[in-house]
Biopython code that builds the backbone (N, CA, C, O; Angstrom):
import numpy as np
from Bio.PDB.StructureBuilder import StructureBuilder

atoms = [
    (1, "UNK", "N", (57.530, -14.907, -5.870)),
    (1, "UNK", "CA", (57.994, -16.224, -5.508)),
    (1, "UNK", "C", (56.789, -17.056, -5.043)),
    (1, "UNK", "O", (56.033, -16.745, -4.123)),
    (2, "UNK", "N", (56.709, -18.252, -5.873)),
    (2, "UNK", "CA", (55.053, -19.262, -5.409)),
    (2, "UNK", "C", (55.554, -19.422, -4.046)),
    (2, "UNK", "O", (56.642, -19.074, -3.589)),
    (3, "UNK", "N", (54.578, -20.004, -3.479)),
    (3, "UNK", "CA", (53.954, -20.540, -1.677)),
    (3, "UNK", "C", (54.851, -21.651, -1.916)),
    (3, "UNK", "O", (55.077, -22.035, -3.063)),
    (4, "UNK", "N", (55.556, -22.374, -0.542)),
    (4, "UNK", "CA", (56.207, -23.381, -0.873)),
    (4, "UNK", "C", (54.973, -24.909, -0.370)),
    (4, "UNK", "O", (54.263, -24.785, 0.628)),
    (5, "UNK", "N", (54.930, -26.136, -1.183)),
    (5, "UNK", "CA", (53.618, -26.900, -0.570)),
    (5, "UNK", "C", (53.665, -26.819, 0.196)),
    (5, "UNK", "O", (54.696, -26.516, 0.796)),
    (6, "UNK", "N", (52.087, -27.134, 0.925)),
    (6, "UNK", "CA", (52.641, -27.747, 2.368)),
    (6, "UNK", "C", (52.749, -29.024, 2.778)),
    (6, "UNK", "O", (52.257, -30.024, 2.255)),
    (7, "UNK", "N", (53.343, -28.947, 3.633)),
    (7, "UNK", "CA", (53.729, -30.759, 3.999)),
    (7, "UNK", "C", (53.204, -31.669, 3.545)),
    (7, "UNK", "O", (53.780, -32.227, 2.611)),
    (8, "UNK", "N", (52.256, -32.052, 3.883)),
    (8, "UNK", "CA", (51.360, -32.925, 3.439)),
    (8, "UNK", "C", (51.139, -33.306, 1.602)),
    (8, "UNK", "O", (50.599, -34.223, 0.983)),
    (9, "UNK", "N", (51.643, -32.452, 1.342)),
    (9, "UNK", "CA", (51.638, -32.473, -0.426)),
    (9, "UNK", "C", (53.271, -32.699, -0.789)),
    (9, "UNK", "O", (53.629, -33.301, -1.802)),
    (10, "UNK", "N", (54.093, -32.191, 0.076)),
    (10, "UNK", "CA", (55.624, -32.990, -0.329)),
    (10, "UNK", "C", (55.772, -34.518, 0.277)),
    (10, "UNK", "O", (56.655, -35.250, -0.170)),
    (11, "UNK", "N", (54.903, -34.959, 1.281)),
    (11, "UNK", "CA", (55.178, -36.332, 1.712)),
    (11, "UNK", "C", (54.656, -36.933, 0.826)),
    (11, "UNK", "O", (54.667, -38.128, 1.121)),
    (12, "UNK", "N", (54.108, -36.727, -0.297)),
    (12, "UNK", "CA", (53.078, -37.693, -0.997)),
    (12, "UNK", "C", (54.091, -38.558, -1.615)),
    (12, "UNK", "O", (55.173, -38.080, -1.958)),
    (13, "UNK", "N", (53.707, -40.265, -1.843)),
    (13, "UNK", "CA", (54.693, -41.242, -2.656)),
    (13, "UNK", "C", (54.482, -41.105, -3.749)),
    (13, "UNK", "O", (53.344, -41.084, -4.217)),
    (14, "UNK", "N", (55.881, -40.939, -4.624)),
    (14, "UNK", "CA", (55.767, -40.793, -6.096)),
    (14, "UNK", "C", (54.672, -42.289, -6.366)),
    (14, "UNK", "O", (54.686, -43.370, -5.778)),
    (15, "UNK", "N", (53.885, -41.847, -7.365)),
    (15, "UNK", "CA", (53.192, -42.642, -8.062)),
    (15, "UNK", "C", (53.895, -43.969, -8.731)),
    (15, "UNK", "O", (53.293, -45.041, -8.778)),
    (16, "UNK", "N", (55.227, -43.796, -9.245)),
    (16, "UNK", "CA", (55.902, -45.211, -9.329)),
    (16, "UNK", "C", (56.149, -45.701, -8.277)),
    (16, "UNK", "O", (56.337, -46.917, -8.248)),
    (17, "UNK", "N", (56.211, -45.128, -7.375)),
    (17, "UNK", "CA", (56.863, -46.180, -6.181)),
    (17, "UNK", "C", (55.515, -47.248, -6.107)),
    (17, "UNK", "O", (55.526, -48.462, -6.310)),
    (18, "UNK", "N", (53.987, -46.092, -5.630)),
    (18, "UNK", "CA", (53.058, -46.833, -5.054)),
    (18, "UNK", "C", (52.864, -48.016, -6.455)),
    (18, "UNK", "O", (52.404, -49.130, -6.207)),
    (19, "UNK", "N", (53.175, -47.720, -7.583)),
    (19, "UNK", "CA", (52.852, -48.769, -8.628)),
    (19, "UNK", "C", (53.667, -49.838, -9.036)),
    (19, "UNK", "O", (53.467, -50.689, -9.903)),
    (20, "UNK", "N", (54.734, -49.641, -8.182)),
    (20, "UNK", "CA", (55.969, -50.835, -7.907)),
    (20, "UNK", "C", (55.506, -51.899, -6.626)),
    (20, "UNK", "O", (55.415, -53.127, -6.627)),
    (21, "UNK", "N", (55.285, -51.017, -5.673)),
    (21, "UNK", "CA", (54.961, -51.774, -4.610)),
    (21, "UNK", "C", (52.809, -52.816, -4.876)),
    (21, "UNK", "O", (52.628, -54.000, -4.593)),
    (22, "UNK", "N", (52.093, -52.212, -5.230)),
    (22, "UNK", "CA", (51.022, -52.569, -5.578)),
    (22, "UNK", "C", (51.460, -53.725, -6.424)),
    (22, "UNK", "O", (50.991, -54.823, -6.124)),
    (23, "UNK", "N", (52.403, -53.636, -7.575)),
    (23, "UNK", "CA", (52.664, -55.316, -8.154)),
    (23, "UNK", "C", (53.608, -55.781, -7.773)),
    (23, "UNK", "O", (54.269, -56.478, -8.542)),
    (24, "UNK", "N", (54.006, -55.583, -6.514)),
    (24, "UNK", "CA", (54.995, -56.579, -5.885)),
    (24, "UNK", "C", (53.911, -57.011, -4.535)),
    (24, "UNK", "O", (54.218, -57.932, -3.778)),
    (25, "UNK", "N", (52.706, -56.268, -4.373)),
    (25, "UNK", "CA", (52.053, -56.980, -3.103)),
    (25, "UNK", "C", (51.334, -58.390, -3.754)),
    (25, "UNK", "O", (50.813, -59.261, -3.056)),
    (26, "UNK", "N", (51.400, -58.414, -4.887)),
    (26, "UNK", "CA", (50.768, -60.118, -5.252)),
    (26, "UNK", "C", (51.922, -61.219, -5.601)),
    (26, "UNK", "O", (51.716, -62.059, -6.478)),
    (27, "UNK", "N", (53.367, -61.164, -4.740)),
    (27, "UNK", "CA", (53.942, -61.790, -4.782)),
    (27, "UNK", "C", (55.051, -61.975, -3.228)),
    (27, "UNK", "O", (55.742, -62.842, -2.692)),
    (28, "UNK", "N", (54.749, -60.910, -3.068)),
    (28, "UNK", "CA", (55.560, -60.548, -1.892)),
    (28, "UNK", "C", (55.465, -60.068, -0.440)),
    (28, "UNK", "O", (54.289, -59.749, -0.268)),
    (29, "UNK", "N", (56.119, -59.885, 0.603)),
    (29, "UNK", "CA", (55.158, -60.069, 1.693)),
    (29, "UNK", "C", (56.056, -58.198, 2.043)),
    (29, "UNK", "O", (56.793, -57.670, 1.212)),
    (30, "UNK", "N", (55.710, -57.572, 3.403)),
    (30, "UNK", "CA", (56.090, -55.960, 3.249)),
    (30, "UNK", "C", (57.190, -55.732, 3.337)),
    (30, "UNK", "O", (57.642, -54.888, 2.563)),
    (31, "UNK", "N", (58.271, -56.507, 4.499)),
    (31, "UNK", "CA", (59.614, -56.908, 4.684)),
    (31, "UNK", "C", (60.324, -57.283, 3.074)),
    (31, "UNK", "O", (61.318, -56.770, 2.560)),
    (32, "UNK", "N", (59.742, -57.974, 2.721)),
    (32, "UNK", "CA", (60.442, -58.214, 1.319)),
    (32, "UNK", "C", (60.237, -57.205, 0.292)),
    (32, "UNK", "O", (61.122, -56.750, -0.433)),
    (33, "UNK", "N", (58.856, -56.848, 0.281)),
    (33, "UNK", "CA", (59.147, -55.177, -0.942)),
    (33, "UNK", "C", (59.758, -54.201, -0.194)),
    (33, "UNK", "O", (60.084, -53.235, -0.884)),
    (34, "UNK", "N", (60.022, -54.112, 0.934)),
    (34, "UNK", "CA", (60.799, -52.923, 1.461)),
    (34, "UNK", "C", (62.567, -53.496, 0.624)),
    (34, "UNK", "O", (63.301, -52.879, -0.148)),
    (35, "UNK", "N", (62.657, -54.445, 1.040)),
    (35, "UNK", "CA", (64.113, -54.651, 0.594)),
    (35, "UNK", "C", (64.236, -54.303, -1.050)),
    (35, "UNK", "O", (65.141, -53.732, -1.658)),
    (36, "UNK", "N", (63.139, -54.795, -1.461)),
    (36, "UNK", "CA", (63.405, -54.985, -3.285)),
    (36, "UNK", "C", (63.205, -53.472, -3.798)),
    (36, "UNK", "O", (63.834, -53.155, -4.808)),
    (37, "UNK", "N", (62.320, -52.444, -3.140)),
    (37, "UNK", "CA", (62.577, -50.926, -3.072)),
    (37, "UNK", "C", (63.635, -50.259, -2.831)),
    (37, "UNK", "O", (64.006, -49.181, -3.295)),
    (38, "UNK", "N", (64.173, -51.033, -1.985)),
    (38, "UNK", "CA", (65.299, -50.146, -1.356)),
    (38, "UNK", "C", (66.818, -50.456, -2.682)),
    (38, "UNK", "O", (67.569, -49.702, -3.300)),
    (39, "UNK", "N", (66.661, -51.819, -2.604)),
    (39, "UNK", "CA", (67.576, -52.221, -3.778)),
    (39, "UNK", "C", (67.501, -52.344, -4.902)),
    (39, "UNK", "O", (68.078, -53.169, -5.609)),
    (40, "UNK", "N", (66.333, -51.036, -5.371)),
    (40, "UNK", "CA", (66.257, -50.187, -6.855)),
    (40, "UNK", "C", (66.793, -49.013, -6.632)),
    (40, "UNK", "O", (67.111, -48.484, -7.697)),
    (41, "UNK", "N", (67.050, -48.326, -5.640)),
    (41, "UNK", "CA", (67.249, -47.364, -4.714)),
    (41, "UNK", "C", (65.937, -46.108, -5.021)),
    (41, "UNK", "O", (66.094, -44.993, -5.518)),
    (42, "UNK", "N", (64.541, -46.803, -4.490)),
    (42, "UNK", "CA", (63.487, -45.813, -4.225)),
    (42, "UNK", "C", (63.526, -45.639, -2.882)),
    (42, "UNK", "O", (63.800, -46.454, -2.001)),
    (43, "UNK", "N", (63.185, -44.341, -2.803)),
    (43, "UNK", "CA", (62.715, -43.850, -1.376)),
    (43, "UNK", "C", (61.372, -43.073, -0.835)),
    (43, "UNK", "O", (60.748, -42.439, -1.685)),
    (44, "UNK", "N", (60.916, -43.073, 0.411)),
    (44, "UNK", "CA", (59.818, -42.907, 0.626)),
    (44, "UNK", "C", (59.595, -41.620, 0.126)),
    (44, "UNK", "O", (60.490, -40.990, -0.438)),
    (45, "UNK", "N", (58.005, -41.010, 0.362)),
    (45, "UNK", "CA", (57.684, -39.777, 0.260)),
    (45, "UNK", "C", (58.667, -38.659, 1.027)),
    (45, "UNK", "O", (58.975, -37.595, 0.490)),
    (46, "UNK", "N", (59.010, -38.965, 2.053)),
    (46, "UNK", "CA", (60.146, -38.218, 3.232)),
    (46, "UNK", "C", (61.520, -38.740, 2.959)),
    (46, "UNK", "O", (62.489, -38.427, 3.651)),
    (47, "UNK", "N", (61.573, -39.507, 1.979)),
    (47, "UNK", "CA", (63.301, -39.620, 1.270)),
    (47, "UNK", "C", (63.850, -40.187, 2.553)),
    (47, "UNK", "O", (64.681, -39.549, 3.200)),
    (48, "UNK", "N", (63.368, -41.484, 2.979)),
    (48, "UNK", "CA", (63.655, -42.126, 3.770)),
    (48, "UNK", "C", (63.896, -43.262, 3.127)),
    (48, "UNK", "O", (63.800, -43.058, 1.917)),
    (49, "UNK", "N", (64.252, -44.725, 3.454)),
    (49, "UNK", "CA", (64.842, -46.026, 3.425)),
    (49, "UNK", "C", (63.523, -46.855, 3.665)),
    (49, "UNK", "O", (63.015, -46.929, 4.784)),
    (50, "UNK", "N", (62.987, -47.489, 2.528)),
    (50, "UNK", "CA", (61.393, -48.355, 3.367)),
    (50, "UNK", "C", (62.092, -49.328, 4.176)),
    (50, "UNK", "O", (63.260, -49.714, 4.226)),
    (51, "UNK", "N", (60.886, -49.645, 4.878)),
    (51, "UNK", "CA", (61.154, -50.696, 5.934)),
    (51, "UNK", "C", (59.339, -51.103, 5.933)),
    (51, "UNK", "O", (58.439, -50.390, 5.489)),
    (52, "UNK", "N", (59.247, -52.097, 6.406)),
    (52, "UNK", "CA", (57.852, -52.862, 6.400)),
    (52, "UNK", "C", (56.528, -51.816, 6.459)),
    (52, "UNK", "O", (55.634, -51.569, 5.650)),
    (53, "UNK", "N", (56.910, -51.213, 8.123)),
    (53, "UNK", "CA", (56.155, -50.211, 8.614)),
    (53, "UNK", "C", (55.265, -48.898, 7.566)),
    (53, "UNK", "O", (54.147, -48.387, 7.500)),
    (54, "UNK", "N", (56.740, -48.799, 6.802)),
    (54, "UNK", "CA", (56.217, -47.551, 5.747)),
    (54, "UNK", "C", (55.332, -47.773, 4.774)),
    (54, "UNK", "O", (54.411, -47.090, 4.327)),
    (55, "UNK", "N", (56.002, -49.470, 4.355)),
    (55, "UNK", "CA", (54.954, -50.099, 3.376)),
    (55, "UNK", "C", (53.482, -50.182, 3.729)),
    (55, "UNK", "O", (52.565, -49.739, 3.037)),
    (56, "UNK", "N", (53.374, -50.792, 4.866)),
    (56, "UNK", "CA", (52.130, -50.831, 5.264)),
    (56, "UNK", "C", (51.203, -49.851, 5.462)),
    (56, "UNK", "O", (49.987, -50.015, 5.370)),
    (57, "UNK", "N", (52.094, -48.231, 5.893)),
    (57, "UNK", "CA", (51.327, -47.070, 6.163)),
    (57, "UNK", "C", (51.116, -46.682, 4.357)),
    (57, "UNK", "O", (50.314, -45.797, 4.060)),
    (58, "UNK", "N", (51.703, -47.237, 3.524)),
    (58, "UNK", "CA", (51.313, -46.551, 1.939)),
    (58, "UNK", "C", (50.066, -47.773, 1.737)),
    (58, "UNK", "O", (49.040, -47.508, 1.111)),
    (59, "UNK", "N", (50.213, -48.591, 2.110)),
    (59, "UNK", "CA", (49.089, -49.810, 1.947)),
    (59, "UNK", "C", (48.136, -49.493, 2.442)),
    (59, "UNK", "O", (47.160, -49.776, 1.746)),
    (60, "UNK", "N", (47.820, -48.854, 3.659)),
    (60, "UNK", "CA", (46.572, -48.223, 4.458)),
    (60, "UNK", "C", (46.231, -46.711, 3.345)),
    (60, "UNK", "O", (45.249, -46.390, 2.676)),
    (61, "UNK", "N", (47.007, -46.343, 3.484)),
    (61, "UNK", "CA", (47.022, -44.799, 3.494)),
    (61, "UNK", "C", (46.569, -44.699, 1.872)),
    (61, "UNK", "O", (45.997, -43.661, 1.536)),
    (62, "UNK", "N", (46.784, -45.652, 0.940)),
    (62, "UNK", "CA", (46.532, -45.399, -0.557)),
    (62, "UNK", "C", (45.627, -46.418, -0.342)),
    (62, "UNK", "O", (46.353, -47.181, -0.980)),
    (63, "UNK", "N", (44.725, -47.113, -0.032)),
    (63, "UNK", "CA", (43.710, -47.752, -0.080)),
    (63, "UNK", "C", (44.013, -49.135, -1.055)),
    (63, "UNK", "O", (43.144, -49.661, -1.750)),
    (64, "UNK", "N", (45.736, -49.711, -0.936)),
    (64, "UNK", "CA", (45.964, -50.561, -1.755)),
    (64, "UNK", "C", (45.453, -51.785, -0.972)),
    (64, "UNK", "O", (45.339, -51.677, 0.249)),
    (65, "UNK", "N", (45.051, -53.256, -1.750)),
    (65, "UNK", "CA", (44.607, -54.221, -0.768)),
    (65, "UNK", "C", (46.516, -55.248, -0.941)),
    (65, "UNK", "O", (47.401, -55.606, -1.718)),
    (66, "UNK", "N", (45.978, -55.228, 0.689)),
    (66, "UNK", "CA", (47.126, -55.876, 1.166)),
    (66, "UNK", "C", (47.589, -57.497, 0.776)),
    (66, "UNK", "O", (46.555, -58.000, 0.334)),
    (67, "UNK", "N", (48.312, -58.181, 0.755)),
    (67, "UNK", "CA", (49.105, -59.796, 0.350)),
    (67, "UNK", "C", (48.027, -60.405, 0.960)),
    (67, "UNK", "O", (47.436, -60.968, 0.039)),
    (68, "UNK", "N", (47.554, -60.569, 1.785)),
    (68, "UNK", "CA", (46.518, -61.813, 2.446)),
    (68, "UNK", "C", (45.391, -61.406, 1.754)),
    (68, "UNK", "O", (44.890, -62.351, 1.145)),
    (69, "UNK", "N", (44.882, -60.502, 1.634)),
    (69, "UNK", "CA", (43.279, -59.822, 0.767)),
    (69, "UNK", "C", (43.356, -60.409, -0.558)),
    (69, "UNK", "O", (42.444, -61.098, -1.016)),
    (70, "UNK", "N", (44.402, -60.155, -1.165)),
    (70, "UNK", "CA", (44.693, -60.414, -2.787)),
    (70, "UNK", "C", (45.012, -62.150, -2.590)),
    (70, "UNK", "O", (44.982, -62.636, -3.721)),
    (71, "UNK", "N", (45.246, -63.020, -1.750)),
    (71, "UNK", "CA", (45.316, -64.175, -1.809)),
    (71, "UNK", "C", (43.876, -65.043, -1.434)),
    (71, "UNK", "O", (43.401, -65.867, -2.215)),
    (72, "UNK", "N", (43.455, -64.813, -0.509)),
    (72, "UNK", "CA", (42.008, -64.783, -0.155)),
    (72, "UNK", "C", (41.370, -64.898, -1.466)),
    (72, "UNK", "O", (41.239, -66.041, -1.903)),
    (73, "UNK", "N", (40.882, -63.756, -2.287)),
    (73, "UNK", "CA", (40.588, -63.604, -3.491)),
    (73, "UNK", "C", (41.021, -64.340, -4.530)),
    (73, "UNK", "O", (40.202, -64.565, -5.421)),
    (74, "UNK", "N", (42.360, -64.868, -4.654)),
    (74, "UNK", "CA", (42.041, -65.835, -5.475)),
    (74, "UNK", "C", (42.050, -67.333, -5.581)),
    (74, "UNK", "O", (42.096, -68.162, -6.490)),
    (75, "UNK", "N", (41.970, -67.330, -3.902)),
    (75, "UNK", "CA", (41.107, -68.820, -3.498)),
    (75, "UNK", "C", (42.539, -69.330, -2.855)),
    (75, "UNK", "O", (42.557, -70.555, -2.972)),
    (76, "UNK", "N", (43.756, -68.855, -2.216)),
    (76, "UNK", "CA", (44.661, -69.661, -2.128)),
    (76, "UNK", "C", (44.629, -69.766, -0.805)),
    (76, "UNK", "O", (45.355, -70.606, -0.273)),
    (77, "UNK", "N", (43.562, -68.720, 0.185)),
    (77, "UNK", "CA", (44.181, -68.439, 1.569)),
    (77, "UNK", "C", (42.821, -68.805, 2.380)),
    (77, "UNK", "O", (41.841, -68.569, 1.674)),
    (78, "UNK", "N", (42.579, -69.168, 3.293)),
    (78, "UNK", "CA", (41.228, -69.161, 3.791)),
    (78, "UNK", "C", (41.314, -68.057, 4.629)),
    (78, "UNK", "O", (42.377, -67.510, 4.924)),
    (79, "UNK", "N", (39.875, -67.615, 5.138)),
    (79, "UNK", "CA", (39.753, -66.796, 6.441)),
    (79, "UNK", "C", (40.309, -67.463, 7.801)),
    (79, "UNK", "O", (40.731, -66.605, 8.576)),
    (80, "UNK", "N", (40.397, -68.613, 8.216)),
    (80, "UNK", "CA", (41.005, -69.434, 9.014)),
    (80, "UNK", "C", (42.203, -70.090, 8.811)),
    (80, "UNK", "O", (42.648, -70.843, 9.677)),
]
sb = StructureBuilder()
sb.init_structure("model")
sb.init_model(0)
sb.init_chain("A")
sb.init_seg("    ")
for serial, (resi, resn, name, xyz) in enumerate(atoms, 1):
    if name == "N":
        sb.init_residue(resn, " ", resi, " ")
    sb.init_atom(name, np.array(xyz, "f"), 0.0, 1.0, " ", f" {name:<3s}", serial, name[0])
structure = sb.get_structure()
């Protein structure tokens, strides 16, 4: 019988999710892709319900650039 993963390798976000949420961060703010996730019915790595918080920890945690970075960049947002 294989080793069962360990944790850290079952929390991981399916790769569609993080590639749903990555083209919804150039339109949308984290509160709002949590809702538009939830009402495809995806769930987190821990088969939880997103909510902003989670978004943001997959936004840190996968090295995605966040709604203000990606606006900045294409001239719509200032640093001030």
């Amino acid at each position: 019988m294989p080793a069962p993963l360990p944790v850290s390798k079952r929390r991981l976000a399916p790769a569609a999710v993080l590639a749903q949420i990555d083209r919804l961060l150039d339109h949308y703010t984290r509160g709002e892709i949590a809702g538009i996730v939830n009402a495809k019915g995806l769930r987190s790595g821990e088969d939880k319900p997103f909510h902003k918080a989670i978004v943001q920890r997959l936004i840190r945690g996968y090295g995605l650039k966040d709604r203000y970075t990606r606006l900045r960049q294409a001239g719509m947002l200032t640093r001030e």
